[in-house]
Every structure is written in C-alpha cells, then in structure tokens.
C-alpha positions in Angstrom: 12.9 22.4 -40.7 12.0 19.5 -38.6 9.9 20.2 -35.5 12.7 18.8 -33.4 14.9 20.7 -34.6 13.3 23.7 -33.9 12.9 22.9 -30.4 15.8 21.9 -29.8 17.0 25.1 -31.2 14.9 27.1 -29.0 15.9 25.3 -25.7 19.4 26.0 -27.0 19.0 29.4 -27.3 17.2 29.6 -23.9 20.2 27.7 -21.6 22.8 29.3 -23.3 20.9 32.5 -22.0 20.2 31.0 -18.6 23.8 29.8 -18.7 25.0 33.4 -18.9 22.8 34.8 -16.5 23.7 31.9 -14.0 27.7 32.7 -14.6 27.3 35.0 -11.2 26.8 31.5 -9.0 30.7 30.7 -9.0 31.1 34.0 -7.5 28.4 33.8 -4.8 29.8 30.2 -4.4 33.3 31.3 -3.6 32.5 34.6 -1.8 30.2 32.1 0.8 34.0 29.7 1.2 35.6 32.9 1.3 33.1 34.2 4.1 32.9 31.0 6.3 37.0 30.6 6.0 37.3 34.6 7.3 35.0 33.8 10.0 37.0 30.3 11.2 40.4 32.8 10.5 39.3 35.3 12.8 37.9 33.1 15.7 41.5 31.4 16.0 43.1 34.2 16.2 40.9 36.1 18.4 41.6 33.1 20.5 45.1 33.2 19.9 45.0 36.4 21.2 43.1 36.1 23.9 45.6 33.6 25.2 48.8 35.6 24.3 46.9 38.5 26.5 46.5 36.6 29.5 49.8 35.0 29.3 51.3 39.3 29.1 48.7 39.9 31.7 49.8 37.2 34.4 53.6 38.3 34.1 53.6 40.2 37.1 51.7 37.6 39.2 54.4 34.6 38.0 57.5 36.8 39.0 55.9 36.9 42.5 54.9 33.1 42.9 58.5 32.5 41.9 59.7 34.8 44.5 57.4 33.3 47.2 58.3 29.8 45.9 62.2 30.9 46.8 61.3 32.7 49.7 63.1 31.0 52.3 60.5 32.3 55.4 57.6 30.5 53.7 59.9 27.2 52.9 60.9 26.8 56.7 57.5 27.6 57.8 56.0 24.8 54.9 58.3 21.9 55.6 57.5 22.3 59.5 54.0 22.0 58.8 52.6 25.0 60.2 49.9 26.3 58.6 48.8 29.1 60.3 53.1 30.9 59.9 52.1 30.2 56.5 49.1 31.5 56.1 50.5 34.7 58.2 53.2 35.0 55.3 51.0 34.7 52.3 48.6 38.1 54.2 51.7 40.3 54.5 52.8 39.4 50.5 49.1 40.2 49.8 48.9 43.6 51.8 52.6 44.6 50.3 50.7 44.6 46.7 47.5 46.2 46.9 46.3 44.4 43.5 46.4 40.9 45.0 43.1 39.4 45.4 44.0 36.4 47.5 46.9 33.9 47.8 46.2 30.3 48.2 48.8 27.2 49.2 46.9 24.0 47.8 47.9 20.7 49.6 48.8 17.6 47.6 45.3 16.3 47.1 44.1 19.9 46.2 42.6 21.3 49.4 43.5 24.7 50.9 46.1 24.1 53.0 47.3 27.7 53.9 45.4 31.0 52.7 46.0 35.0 52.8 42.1 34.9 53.5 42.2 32.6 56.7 39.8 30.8 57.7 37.9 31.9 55.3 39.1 30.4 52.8 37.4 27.1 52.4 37.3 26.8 48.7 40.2 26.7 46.1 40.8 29.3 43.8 41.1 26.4 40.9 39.5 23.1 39.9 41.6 20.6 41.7 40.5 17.8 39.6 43.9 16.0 38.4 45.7 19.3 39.1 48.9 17.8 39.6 49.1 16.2 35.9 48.1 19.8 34.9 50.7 21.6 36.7 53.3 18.7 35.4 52.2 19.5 32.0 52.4 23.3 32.6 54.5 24.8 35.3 52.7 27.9 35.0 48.7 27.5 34.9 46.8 31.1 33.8 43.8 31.2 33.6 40.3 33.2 34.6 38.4 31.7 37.1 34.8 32.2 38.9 35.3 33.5 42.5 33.0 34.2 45.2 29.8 36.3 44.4 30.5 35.2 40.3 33.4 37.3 40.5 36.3 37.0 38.1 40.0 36.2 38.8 43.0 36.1 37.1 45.4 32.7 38.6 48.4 32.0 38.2 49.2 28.4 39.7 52.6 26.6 40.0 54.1 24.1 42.3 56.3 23.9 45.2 59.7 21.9 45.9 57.2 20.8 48.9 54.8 18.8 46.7 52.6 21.3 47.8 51.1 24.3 45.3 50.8 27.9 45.4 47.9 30.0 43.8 48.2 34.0 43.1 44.8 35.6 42.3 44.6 39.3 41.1 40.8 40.6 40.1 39.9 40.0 36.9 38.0 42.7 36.0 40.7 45.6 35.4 42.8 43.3 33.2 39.7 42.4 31.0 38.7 46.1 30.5 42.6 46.6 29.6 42.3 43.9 27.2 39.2 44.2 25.3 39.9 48.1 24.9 43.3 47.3 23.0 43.4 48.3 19.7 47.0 46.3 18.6 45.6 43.4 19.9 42.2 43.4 19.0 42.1 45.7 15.8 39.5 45.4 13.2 36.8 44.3 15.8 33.4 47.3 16.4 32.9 46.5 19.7 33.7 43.8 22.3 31.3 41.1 24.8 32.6 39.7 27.7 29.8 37.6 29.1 29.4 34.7 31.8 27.6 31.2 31.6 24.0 31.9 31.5 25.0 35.1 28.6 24.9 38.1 31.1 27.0 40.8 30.6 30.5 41.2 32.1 31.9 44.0 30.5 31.8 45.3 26.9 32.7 48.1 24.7 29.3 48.7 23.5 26.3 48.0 26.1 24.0 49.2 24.5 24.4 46.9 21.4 24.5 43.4 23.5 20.6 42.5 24.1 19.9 42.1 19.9 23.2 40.1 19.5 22.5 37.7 22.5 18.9 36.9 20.8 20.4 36.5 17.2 23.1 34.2 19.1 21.0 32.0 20.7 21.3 28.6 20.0 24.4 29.2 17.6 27.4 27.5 19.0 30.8 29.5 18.6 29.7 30.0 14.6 30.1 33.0 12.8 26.1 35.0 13.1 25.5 38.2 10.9 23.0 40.3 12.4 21.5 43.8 10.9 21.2 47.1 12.8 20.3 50.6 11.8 20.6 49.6 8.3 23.7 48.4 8.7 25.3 44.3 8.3 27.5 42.6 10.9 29.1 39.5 11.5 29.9 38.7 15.1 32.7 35.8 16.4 32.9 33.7 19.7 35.0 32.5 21.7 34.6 30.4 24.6 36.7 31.7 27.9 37.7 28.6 30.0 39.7 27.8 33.1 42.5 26.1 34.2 40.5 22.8 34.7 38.4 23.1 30.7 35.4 24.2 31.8 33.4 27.0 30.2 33.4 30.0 32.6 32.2 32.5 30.1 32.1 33.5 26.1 34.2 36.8 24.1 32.3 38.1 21.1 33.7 40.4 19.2 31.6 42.0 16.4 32.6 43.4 12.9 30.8 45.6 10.0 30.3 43.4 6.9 27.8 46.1 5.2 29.7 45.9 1.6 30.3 42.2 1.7 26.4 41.7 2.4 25.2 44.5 -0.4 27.5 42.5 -2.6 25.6 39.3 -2.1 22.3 40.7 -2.4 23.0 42.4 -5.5 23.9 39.5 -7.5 21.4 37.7 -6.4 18.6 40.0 -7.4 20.3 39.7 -10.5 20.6 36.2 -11.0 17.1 35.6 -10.1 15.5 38.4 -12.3 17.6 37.0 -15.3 16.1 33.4 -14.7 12.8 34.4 -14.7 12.8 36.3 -17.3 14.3 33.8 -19.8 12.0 31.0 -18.3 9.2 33.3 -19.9 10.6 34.3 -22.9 11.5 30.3 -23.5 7.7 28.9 -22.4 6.7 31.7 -24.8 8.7 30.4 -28.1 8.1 26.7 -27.3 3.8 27.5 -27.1 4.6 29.1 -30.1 6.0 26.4 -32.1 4.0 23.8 -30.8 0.7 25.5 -31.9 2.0 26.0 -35.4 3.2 22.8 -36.1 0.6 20.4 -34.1 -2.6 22.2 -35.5 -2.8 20.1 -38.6 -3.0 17.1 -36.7 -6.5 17.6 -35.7 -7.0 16.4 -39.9 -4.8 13.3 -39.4 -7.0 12.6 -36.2 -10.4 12.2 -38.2 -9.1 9.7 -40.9 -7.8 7.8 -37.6 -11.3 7.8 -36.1 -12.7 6.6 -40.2 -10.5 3.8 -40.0 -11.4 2.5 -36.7 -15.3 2.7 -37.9 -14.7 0.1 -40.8 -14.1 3.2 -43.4 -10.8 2.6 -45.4 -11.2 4.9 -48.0 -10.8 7.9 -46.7 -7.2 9.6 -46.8 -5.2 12.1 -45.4 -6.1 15.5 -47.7 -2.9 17.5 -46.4 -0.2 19.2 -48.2 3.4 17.8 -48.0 5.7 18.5 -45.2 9.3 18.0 -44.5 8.4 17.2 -40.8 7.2 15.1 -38.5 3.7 16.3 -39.1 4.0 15.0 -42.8 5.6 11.8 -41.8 2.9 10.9 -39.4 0.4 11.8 -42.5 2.4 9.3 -44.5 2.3 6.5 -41.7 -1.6 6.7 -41.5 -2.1 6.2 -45.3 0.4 3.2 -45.0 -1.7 1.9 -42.3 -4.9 2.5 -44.2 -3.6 0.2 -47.4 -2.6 -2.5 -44.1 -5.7 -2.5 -43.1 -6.8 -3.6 -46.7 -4.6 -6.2 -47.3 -5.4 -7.0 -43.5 -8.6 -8.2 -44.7 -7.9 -10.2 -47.2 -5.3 -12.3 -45.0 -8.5 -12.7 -42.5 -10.2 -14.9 -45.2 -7.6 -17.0 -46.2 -6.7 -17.4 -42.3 -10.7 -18.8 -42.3 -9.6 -21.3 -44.8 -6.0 -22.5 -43.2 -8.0 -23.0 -40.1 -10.9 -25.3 -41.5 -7.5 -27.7 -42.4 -6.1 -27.3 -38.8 -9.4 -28.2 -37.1 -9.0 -31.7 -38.9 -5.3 -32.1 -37.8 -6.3 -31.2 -34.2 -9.3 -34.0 -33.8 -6.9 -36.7 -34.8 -3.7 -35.7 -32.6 -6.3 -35.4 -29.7 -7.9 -39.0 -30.2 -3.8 -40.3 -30.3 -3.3 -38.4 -26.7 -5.9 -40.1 -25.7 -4.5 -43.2 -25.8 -2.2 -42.4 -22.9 -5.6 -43.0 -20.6 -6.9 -45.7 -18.9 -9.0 -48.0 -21.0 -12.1 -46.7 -19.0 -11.4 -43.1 -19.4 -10.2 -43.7 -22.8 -13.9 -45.2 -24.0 -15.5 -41.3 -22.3 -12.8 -39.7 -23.8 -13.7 -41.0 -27.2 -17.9 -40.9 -27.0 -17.0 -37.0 -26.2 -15.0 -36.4 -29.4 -17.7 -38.4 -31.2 -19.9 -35.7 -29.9 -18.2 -32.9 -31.3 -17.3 -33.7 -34.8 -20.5 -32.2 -35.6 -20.1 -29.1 -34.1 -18.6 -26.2 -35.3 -14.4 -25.4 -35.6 -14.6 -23.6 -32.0 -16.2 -26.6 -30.1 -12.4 -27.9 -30.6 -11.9 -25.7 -27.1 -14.3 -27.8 -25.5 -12.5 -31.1 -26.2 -9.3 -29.6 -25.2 -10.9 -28.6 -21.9 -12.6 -32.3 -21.2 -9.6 -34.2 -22.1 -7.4 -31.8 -20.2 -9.2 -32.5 -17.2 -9.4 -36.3 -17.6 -5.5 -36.5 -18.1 -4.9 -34.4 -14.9 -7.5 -36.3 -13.0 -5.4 -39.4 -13.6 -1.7 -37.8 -12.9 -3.5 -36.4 -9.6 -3.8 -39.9 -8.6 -0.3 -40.8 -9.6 1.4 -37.7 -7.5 -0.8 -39.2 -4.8 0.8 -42.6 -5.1 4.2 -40.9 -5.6 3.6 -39.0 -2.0 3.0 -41.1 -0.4 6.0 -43.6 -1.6 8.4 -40.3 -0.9 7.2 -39.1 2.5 9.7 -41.3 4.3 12.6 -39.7 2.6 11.2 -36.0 2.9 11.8 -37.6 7.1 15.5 -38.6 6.4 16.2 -35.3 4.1 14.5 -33.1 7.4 17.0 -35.3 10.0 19.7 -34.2 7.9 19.0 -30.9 8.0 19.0 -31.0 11.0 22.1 -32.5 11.7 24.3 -29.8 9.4 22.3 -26.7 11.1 23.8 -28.5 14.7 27.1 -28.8 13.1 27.6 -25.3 12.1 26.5 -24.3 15.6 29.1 -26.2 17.3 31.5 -25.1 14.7 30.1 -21.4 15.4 30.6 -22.0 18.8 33.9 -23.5 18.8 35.1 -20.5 17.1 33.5 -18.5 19.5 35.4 -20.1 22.3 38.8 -19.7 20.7 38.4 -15.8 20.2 37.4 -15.4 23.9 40.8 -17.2 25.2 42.4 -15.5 22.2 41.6 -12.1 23.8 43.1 -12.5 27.3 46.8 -12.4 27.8 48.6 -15.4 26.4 51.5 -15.1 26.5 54.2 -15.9 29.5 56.4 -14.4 31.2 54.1 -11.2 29.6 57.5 -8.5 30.4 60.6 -10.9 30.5 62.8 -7.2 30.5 61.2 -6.8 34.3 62.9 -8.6 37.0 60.8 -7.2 39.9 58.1 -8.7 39.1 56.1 -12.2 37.6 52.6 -12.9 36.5 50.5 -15.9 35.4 47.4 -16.8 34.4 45.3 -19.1 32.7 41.2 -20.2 32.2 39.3 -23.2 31.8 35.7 -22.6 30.4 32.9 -25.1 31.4 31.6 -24.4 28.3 32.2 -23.4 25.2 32.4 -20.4 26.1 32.6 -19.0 29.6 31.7 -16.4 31.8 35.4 -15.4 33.5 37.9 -13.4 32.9 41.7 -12.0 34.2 43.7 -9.5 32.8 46.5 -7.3 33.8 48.4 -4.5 32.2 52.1 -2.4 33.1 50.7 1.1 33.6 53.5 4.0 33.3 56.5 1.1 34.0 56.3 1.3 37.4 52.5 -0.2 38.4 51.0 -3.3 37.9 47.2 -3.7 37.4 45.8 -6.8 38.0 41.8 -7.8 37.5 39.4 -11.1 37.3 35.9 -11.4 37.3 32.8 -13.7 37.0 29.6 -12.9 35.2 26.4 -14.6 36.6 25.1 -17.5 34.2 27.3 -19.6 31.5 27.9 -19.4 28.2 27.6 -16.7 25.0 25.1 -13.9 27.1 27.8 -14.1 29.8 30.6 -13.8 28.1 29.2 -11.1 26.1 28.4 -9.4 29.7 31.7 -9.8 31.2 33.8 -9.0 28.2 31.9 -5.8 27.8 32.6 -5.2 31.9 36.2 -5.5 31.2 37.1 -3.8 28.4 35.2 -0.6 30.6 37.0 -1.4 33.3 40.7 -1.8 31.4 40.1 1.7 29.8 39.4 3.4 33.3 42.7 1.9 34.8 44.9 2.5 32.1 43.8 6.6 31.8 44.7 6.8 35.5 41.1 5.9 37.7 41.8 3.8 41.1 40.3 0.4 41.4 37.0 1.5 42.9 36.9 4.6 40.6 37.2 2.5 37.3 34.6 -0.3 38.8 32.0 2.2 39.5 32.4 3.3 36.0 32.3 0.0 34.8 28.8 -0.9 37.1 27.5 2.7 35.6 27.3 1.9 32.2 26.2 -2.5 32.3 24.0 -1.8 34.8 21.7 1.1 32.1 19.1 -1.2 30.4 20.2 -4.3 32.0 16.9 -6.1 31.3 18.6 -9.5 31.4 19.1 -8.8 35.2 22.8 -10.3 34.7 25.6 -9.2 37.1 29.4 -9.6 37.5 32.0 -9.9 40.8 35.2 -8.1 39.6 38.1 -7.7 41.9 40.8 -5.0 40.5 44.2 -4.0 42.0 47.0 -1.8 41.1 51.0 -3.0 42.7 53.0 0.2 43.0 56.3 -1.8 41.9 58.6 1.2 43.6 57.0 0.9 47.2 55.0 -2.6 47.2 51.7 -0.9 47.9 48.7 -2.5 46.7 45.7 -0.8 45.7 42.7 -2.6 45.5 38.7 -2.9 45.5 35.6 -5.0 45.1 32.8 -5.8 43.4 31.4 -8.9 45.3 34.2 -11.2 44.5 35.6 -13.6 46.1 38.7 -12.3 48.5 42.4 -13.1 46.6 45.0 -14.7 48.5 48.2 -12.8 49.7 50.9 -15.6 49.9 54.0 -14.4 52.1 57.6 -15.4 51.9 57.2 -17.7 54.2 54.3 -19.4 53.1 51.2 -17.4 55.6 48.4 -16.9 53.7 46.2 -14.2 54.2 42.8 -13.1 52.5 42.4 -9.7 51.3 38.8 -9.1 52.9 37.0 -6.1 53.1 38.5 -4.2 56.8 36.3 -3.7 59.8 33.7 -1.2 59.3 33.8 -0.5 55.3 30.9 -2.3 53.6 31.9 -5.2 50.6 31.3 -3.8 46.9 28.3 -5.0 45.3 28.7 -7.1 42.1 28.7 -4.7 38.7 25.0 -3.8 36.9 23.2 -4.9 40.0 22.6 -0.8 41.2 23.5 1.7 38.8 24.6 4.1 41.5 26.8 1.8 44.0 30.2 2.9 45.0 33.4 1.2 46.0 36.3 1.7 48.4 39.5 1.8 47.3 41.7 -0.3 50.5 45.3 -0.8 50.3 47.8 -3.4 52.3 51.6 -3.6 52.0 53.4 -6.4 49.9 56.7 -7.6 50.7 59.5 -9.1 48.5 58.9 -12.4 48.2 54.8 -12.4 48.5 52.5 -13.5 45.6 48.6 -12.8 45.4 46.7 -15.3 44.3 43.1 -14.1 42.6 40.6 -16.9 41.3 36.9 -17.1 40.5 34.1 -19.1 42.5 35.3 -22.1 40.2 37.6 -23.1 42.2 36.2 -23.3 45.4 33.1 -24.3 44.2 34.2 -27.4 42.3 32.4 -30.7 43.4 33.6 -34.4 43.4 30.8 -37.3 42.4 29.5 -37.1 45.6 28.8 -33.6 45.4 30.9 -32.6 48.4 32.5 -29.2 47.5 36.7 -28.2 46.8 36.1 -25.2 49.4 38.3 -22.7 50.7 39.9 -24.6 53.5 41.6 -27.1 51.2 42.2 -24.0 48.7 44.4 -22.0 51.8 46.3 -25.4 52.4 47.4 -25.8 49.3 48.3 -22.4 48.7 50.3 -22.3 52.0 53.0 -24.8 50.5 53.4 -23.0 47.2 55.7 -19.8 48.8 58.6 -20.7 46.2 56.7 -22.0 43.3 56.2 -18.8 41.5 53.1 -18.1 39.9 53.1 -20.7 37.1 53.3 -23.5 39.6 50.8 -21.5 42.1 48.5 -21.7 38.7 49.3 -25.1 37.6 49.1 -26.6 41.3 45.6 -25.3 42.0 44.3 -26.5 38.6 45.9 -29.9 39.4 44.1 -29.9 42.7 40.8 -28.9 41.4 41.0 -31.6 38.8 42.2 -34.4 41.2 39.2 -33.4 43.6 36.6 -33.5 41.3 37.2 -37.3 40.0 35.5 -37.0 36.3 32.9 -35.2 37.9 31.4 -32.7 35.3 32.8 -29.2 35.4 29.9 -26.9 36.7 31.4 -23.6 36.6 34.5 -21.9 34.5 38.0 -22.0 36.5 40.3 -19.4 36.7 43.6 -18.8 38.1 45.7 -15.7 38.4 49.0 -15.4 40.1 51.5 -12.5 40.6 54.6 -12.3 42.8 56.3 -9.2 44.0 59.8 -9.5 43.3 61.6 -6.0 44.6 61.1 -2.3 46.0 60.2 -2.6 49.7 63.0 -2.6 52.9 63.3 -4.2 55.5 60.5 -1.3 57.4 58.3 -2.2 54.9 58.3 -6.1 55.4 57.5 -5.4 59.4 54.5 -3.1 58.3 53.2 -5.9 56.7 53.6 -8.8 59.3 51.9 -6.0 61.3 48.5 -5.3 59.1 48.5 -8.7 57.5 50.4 -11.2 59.4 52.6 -12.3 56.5 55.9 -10.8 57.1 59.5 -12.7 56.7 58.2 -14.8 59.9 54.8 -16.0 59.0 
C-alpha cells in the first residue's frame, strides 16, 4: 500500500474520531445564544415591569393631581397670582393625606412657583430641562426622583389649564419595598438590589448577598454577569432606574440560580476536551509509526546519492522492490545514475561543438567592429589579433574590450543627443505645468458651484405662506468665499434666519464657515435659541482651532403668530429693521449687555438672546462686511451711511428688490474696482400676525412704527 495512502488513512481515521468527539460544540454553541437571548429576555421584561409597577403605584397620586387640577379654590387663587393662597392650599391637601411627601406648583419656565413646603422649597421636585415638551408628550410624568438628603420620591407631574404645572411627591421608599417583595410581578428572581448612583444599597431582599455581586459587576454595563457562591451558579440582570428628565438615578438587579445550566456547560466541556486530546495522541502515535517503517530504508538510497556526487557511478541501489514511494525514489536514483553516464559523454562532444563556435564568434566580432570609428576600429582589431592565439575562453576577453569600446562611443552620442533635447524636456515641463493649473481652476470652479449649490436657491422658498417673504443671494470674491445665509420654517409658525462671515478668503474659509453652519442649523432646528445654538456652534470650531480662524454669525428666529424676533450675535455686523414707512433702524446690542464675540475665538463665550417687535409691513435686512466695506478706485469705502439711505427708500420693494437694489449699489460704487471681500445679502419681510398694540410697541422700542 502506498505510504500516502496510509497516511492518509490514518488522518482519516483520526478526524472522523475528532469529528465525533467535537459533535458536542453545536450544543455548547446554541446553549451560549440560548443563554445570552434569556438574559436580553429577562432584562426587558424586568423593565417592563418595573414600569407597569410604577405606573399601578402612582394611581393614587394622579387621581389627586386631577382633583387639585379641578379644584376650583386652587384655580381662583392661581389665575390671581397669589402664591402664598396657593401654597396655603397645596399644605392642607398634603396634611389631609398623611403619605404625601410634598406638593409642588412649577411656573412656566420650571421654577417653584407655589409649594406645600414654603419657603423652603427652593428646588424642584423634577428636572425642568424642556419639561414642557415632556409633559406635552405625556400628560402624566411618573417617575423616581432624588430628593433632599439622597432620598427617593415617587412624582407624578401633569399640567394645568394655567400654563402652569403641578408636582405630587409620595416617599419612595415604602412603594419600592412593596414592589421588589412581589412575587406576581417579579417571580423567578432569588433576591432583589435596589441601589443608587455610586452602587450603595437602597433596599434589597438579600443584604447580605450584595457586597460579592457589586465586585463581580463592576465595570459590566447592564449585561447579564454569572457569579458563584456557596457552591452554587447565578446569573444576575440590570436595569437602570431613571427619572422623568433620562438621567440615571439608580440601578435594579435582580439575581437568579443558573446551577444546572452551568454544570451542564462544564460537563461537556470536560468531555470535549478529554476526547481531543486523547485522539491527538493516539493519531501522533500511528503517524510516528508509519513514518519509521517506511522511511528507514532510505538511509540505503542516501549513500548511493553521496557515491554519485564523488564521481562513483557504479554503484546501485541494493534494495528489494517496493510498491511505494520508497521503491520509486530507488528507481529514480538508478535512472539518474545511467544520466549521469551518458551525461559524460555529451560533455565531450560539447568540447568539440564548441572548438567550431569559437571560430564563428572571432569573425562575427571583427564584422561588429566595423560599426566603430576608423580609430577605434584599428585598437579593436590589433586586440583580436592578440587573442587568436589564446585559448577558446580568452573569447570573454574580446567581448569585454569591444563592449566597452562600442559603449564608450554611444556615451558620446547620448551626450550629443542631450544636449540637442534639453530645450524640449523645458517646453514638455511648461506644459506640465500648464495642465496641473488647469485642473486646479477646474477643481476650483467645481468647488465654487457646490458651495452656492448648498445655500437656498430657490425663490419665493414657501410660495403656500402669505405672511411672510424671503430673499437672498451671494457673490464670492473668489472662487470660493467665506459667507453664508440660510434660513429654515421651524414647526410652520417661526422663521429662522442666519448669515455669517469667516475671517480670510477662499477654500480654508469656506471649509470654516460651512462647518459653523451646518452646527448652527442643527441647534435651531431641534429647538435651541439663537444664542443657545451659537454657543454650541463656537464650542465645537473653536477645539483645536490651530489655524486661529474665526466667524461673525448673526441668527434670529420670527415668531410668525406674534411678530417677535428672537435674536443674537456673534460679532457681526448689526442687520437692518426696515419699517412700513421706510425708518430704518439697526438691531444693536441694548445698553448694558456686552456684543457676542465672533465663533472659535474663546471656547467658553456666551451670548444673549435679545428680542424687538416687528410689525406688518417691516423687512430686516442682514448682510456681511462686504457691503459696507466695498471700495471704489480711489479706495474710499461704500460705508454704512450710504447703506441706511438706500435702504430707507426700499419700504415697498420687498426683499428681492431690497437684494437686487443693494447689489446694484455696491456695484455702481465700486467702478470696476476689484472685489475685496464676498457680498451677501439677505432680506425678509413680515407680512401678518401683529395688531394695531403691537405696531405702537414697536414705534416705542425701535422707532419704526406705522409713523416712522
């Protein structure tokens, strides 16, 4: 049988083996899925039921908000305003049900307005941040929240027909107990953790058991974590307690016996193992075997090898014949033994082929040299004379000397050539040149049309509104600029208008300011005020800002119901508020607030949010320092004198002509002169909303009501 067969065989015979032995990894496979999809199982519903149970548990404390929201005493006593009635009402509900904790009546903006504590109640029972798109969202908000001292509270919050909202706190600590110690709602669990924050113990149905689990925890997240104890396996599951507001006030753990499920594993592992390396020894053993048996007789074949190679072809291979590959190798080495013979003889008749060659050589050599210069031709020739003598391998040496005399004389030629070509290497360079430049401007130009591709385009931008018109547009002083304006309908009924100016021209500042306002977009849209979403914006250009670049934004938001303007910032230049009548006003920074500072100059700055009044009619004109900065030949300045007249006589023009009118003044100034800086130009005009009250308002704070 051949030796590969018998290999073979034997590595057959050992995977199939291995192969049976191994048949137990499926199952440890699929218990592990099994194992990790009961543990993700279990933490959802323990959450699910940890929110069902607070939801049964709050019952009582919704029924009385509800009643107190209806309670016509407290409604009388909020809509006149007096806090103190109200916080008098809120004590007496409190003392009429001794398991009340506190009751709390949140103002608007989320302060304590009224509370069953008094005075000393200075801190609300809930996170105020956004409450009122919370309590929108969810008339009734339960939760458990952190009270004074790290105490726990159970909340119910809901609002009332006053704007106003009204918090019912009940101590947390006799619900929990209730709850953790309820066997139809958390069946199947050994023992139950309540703890806070930092992983101290609230309350628990095994205390005893808590100070191992909260080391074999550490560091694992809300994953499933098997633990051993007292001989025993178990698996324990989290779930992170939160309040109203999202934020972590504390963790449940519930732990569980897994004792057969972890004998299980271990036991088929131990067997799986023990199989392996058994059949890894019994297979090494077999092979070694095999090996010896059939590779010993080449130690014979080896020694006629080692005969050959010392000039001694007549010795053979003395072995018996074998159907393997032993015998076949002993077969090669005699055929290579009989090679080596005829090997010989082909060496002498080589000897003799070659003498004829040498002759052949010597007269294609002295026709090569012909190619030469007559000079080097004559050497070449007294050489060759000087070598026919010699023996067949001198022939090396001519090579050699006429090899260098030909190259000698093409060296000269490349020189020659070189130097005849080194005037069109110049011209191939220039035009290299020239095609790199073209690219870039190509590059460049492409650059410029996805910039003013990605600002608003297209006008009238919301032809459906009719209480309202925008208009914008931007003229790059170079291929691509620095500027930008934008604007976007928030929820239908606001307007949010923004420009800004990055410091220096070209692709860095672009690159700055576009990365400025897509930030600052994002914030506005998801809700944050003017100076809210440009201090977010300055936050994150001004980390690593190590080209020391810098922006002026300004950013406002038009309440289209009212005619209130929200706005802020950032070092820009103040817009233009346009009135009816033509009385134009800047929107400066009011007495006693300091400017904004322009974005990723200081990484911490802050900015004010002011607001003004616009009536019917008005239009607010924002632009860059383009504008006003734009020089005629002489270098005299455009200015913001001439920019406030010509605004003033644009009242009815609507914001494409207030657009299209300053551009044409700008360019008219400026003769031909070269543009310096980019230009842009953004109108919008308030169309509807505000009274007749609301027009004198304005003529009051910003002199451009129906009679400026």
């Amino acid at each position: 049988m051949p030796l590969r067969t018998r290999i073979i065989l034997i590595f057959g015979a050992g995977t199939l083996l291995l192969l049976l032995l191994l048949a137990a990894a499926p199952f440890l496979a699929v218990q592990g899925l099994q194992d990790a999809d009961l543990a993700r199982a279990r933490g959802e519903a323990q959450a699910a039921a940890w929110t069902a149970a607070l939801a049964d548990a709050a019952t009582a404390q919704e029924i009385l908000s509800a009643h107190l929201a209806a309670d016509p005493a407290l409604v009388d006593a909020l809509l006149a305003g007096d806090a103190p009635a109200v916080s008098r009402l809120l004590l007496a509900v409190q003392e009429g049900a001794p398991g009340l904790a506190r009751i709390d009546v949140l103002a608007g903006e989320g302060r304590v307005y009224a509370s069953s504590a008094g005075l000393a109640a200075e801190a609300p029972l809930i996170g105020t941040d956004n409450l009122r798109n919370r309590v929108e969202a969810d008339p009734w908000l339960v939760g458990i929240e952190a009270g004074q001292g790290g105490r726990l509270l159970l909340v119910v919050t809901s609002g009332l027909r006053s704007g106003q909202f009204l918090s019912v706190a009940a101590p947390a600590g006799p619900v929990l107990d209730a709850l953790l110690r309820d066997d139809r709602v958390w069946g199947g669990a050994r023992a139950w953790f309540l703890v806070d924050r930092a992983g101290a113990l609230l309350l628990s149905t095994d205390d005893a058991a808590w100070p191992a689990l909260r080391a074999a925890r550490a560091g694992a997240g809300d994953g499933a974590v098997e633990t051993e104890r007292a001989g025993r396996s178990y698996s324990s599951t989290a779930t992170p307690l939160r309040n109203t507001a999202g934020l972590q006030i504390g963790t449940l753990v519930s732990q569980r016996d897994v004792t057969a499920a972890a004998q299980r594993r271990s036991l088929v592992l131990l067997l799986t193992g023990g199989g392996a390396a058994l059949t890894f020894t019994l297979l090494l053993l077999g092979l070694h075997a095999v090996l010896r048996s059939a590779l010993d007789p080449l130690s014979s074949i080896t020694g006629v090898i080692r005969a050959m190679a010392a000039g001694d072809t007549a010795s053979g291979a003395d072995l018996p014949d074998r159907r393997d590959e032993v015998g076949e190798i002993a077969a090669a080495v005699e055929v290579f033994r009989r090679d080596i013979v005829a090997l010989a003889r082909a060496k002498l008749l080589e000897r003799m082929r070659l003498a004829q060659q040498q002759a052949l050589i010597r007269r294609e050599m002295e026709r090569l040299a012909g190619t030469l210069d007559a000079q080097e031709r004559d050497a070449l020739a007294a050489d060759l004379r000087g070598i026919e003598a010699a023996p067949g391998e001198a022939l090396a040496d001519g090579f050699k000397l006429m090899a260098g005399r030909v190259m000698a004389q093409h060296a000269r030629l490349a020189d020659l050539l070189a130097e005849r070509t080194r005037d069109l290497e110049v011209v191939r360079q220039a035009l290299s040149e020239r095609a790199q430049l073209s690219r870039l401007r190509q590059e460049l130009e492409v650059a410029r049309h996805l910039q003013l591709s990605s600002l608003p385009q297209v006008f009238p931008p919301f032809p459906d509104r009719a209480d309202f018109e925008v208009y914008a547009a931007m003229a790059p002083a170079k291929e691509v600029g620095g500027d930008f304006y934008d604007f976007a309908l928030l929820g239908g009924d606001r307007l949010a208008v923004m420009i800004g100016d990055a410091s220096g021209k070209g692709v860095p500042a672009a690159m700055f300011i576009a990365m400025a306002r897509s930030i600052l977009r994002s914030a506005i849209v998801r809700g944050a005020s003017p100076g809210q979403a440009l201090a977010l914006a300055n936050g994150t250009v001004s980390v690593e800002n190590h080209t020391l670049m810098f922006a002026t934004v300004f950013a406002g938001v038009l309440d289209l119901r009212t005619g209130w303007l929200t706005y802020a910032s950032a070092g820009h230049n103040p817009p233009y508020l346009l009135g009816p009548a033509g009385g134009v006003v800047p929107l400066s920074v009011p007495p006693g607030t300091l400017p904004g500072i322009a974005l990723g100059i200081l990484e911490e700055a802050e900015y004010d949010d002011q607001e003004v009044l616009v009536p019917p009619g008005a239009s607010l004109v924002l632009f860059t320092d383009g504008v006003t900065e734009a020089h005629d030949p002489s270098g005299t300045m455009f200015g913001e004198a001439r920019l406030e007249a010509g605004i003033a006589g644009l009242a009815q023009a609507g914001p494409e002509g207030v657009v299209a009118a300053i551009q044409a003044a700008v360019l008219q100034f400026a003769a031909g002169a070269e543009q310096a800086d980019d230009i842009t130009v953004l109108s919008a005009r308030f169309l509807g909303g505000a009274g007749a009250a609301g027009v004198e308002v304005v003529a009051e704070r910003v002199g451009v009501g129906p009679g400026a």
